[in-house]
NULOFI-998527 format. One record per residue (C-alpha): x, z, y. Coordinates in steps of 0.001 Angstrom, whole numbers, plus 500000, padded with zeros to 6 digits. Each point is the difference from the previous one (the first is absolute). Layout:
BEGIN
XZY/...
# end
This chain:
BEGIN
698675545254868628/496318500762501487/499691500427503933/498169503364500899/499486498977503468/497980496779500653/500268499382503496/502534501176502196/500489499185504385/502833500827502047/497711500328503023/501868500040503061/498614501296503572/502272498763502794/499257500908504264/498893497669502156/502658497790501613/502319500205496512/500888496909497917/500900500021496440/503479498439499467/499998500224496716/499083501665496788/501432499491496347/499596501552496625/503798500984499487/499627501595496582/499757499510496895/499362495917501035/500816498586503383/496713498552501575/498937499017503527/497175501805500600/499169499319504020/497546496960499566/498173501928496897/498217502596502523/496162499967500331/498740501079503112/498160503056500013/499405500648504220/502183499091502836/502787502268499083/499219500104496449/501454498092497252/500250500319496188/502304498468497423/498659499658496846/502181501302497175/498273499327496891/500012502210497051/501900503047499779/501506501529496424/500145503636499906/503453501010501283/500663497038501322/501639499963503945/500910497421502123/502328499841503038/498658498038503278/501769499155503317/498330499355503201/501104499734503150/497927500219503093/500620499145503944/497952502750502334/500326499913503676/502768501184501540/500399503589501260/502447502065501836/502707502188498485/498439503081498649/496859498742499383/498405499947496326/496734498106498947/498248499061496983/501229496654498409/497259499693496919/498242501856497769/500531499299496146/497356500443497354/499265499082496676/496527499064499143/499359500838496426/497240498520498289/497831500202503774/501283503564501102/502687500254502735/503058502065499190/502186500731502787/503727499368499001/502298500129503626/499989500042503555/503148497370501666/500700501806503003/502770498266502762/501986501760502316/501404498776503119/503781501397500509/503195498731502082/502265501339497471/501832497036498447/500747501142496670/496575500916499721/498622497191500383/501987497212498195/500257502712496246/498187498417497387/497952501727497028/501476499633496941/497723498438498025/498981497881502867/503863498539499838/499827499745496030/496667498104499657/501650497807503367/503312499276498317/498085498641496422/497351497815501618/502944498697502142/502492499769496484/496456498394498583/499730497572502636/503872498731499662/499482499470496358/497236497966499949/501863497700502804/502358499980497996/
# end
């Protein structure tokens, strides 16, 4: 299989006063990806990625703490890009809201609880 893509970044653009809490490759491998980053500025980092094949995809989670706000209020959590062979692609903007409504606020994506519950079956097997 020949890669068509020879370097790939996740680069990552965070505000000021935010902490990455973490940040995994969940598909198709499980890989811890927070010490990997490079640091591009202050609230700038990329993750290298390596080589890309031509349909390949692959699924990441990261979770970030920002400041906190008051209920209603929304603000920009990071800014995800690829960098493809040097250019910057933008990919997503991770927005938060601020709300008081309960079941809001504890519902949880459904791929986020998927990826959750096989690094956690992952962890219990190798313990075991």
């Amino acid at each position: 299989m020949s890669k068509q893509v020879g370097s790939v970044s996740l680069r990552l653009w965070q505000p000021q006063g935010s902490e990455m809490q973490l940040f995994k490759q969940v598909a198709p491998t499980l890989e811890d990806m927070a010490n990997s980053g490079q640091v591009v500025s202050a609230l700038i980092t990329d993750y290298p990625l390596g080589a890309w094949g031509d349909d390949e995809s692959r699924d990441y989670h990261v979770k970030i703490r920002v400041p906190v706000g008051n209920v209603g209020e929304e603000r920009l959590a990071a800014r995800v890009m690829l960098v493809v062979d040097g250019v910057e692609e933008p990919v997503a903007l991770v927005r938060v809201v601020w709300t008081g409504d309960e079941k809001l606020s504890t519902r949880i994506n459904r791929e986020v609880a998927h990826y959750t519950g096989q690094a956690e079956l992952l962890g219990l097997i190798r313990r075991w």
